[in-house]
C-alpha positions in Angstrom: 23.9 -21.9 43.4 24.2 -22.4 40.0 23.2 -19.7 37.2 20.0 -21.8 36.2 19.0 -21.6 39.6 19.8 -17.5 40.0 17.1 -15.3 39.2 17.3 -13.5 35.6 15.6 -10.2 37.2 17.7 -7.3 38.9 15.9 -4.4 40.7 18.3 -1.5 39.9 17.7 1.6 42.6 18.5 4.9 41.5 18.3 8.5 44.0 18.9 11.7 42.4 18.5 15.3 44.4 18.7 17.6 40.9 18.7 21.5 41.9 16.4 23.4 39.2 17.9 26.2 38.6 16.3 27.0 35.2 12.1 26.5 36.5 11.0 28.1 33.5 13.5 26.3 30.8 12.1 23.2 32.5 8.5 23.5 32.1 8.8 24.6 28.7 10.7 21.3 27.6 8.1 19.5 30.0 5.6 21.3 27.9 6.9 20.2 24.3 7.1 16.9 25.4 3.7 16.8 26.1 2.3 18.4 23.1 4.6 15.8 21.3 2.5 13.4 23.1 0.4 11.6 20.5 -1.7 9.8 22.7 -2.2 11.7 25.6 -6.0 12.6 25.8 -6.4 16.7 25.2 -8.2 16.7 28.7 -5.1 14.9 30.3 -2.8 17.6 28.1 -4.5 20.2 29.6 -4.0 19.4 33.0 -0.2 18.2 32.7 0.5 21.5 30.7 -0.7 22.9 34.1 0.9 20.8 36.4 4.5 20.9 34.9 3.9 25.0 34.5 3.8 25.2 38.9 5.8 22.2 39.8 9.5 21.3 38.6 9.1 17.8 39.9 6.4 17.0 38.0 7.6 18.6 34.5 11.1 16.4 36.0 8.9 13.7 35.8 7.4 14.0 32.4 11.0 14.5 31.4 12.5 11.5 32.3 12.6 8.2 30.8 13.6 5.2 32.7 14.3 3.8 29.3 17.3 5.9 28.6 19.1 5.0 31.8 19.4 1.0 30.6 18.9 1.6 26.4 22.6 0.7 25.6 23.5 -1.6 28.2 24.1 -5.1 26.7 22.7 -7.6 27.3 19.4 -6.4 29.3 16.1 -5.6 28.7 13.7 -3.0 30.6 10.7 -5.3 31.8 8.6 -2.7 34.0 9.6 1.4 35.4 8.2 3.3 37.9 9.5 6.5 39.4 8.5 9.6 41.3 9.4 13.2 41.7 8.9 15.7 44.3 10.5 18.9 46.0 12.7 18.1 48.6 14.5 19.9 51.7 18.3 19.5 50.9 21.2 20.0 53.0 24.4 18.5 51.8 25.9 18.7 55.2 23.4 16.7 56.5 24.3 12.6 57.1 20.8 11.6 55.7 22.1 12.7 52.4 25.8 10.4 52.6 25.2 8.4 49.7 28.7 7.0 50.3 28.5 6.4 53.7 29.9 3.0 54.1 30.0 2.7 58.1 26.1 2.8 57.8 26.2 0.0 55.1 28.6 -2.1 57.0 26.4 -2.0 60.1 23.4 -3.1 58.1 25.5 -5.8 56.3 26.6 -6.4 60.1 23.2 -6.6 61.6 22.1 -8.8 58.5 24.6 -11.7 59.4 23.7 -11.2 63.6 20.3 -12.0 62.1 21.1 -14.8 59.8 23.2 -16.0 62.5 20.4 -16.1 65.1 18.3 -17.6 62.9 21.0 -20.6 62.5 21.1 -20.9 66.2 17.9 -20.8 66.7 17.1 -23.8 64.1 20.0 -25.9 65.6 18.3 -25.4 68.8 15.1 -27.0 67.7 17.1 -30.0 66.6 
């Protein structure tokens, strides 16, 4: 495939587990980001001032800026962001939480080509 015929676009997937070990520290910066907010309705201030004062993930979430993750790579520009935040259960120990666990991707790249293979037999087959 040619670069022409490659797609220009890139999805880029990105998991973080953060432990919050300064809650207060948090919601205040969540806080002054939100009063720095010049276009945030004062009815929609009010409520985020509240949410971010009883939930770390959501003052995490007013905190970060997909933006900043991409800003000084060359050659790219960010074309849409979405993200979410929310407590989670974490246990280190636990395999769910092997971000480097490369058997798992080898099976899944192993089952993808059993699947791409069975989908070439089965097309010769209808020849």
């Amino acid at each position: 495939m040619s670069t022409s015929e490659t797609s220009r676009f890139v999805r880029l997937r990105v998991d973080l587990v953060l432990e919050v070990d300064g809650p207060a520290e948090l919601a205040e910066a969540a806080a002054g980001r939100i009063d720095a907010d010049e276009f945030m309705p004062e009815e929609e201030r009010v409520h985020a001032r509240s949410a971010v004062g009883e939930d770390s993930a959501e003052a995490l979430a007013y905190l970060t800026e997909p933006f900043d993750l991409v800003r000084t790579v060359p050659g790219v520009e960010l074309v849409q962001a979405s993200w979410t935040s929310e407590e989670i259960d974490y246990d280190p120990d636990a395999m769910e939480w092997d971000l480097d666990d490369e058997d798992g991707a080898r099976e899944h790249d192993e089952h993808d080509a059993d699947d791409t293979d069975a989908a070439a037999d089965t097309a010769a087959d209808r020849s």
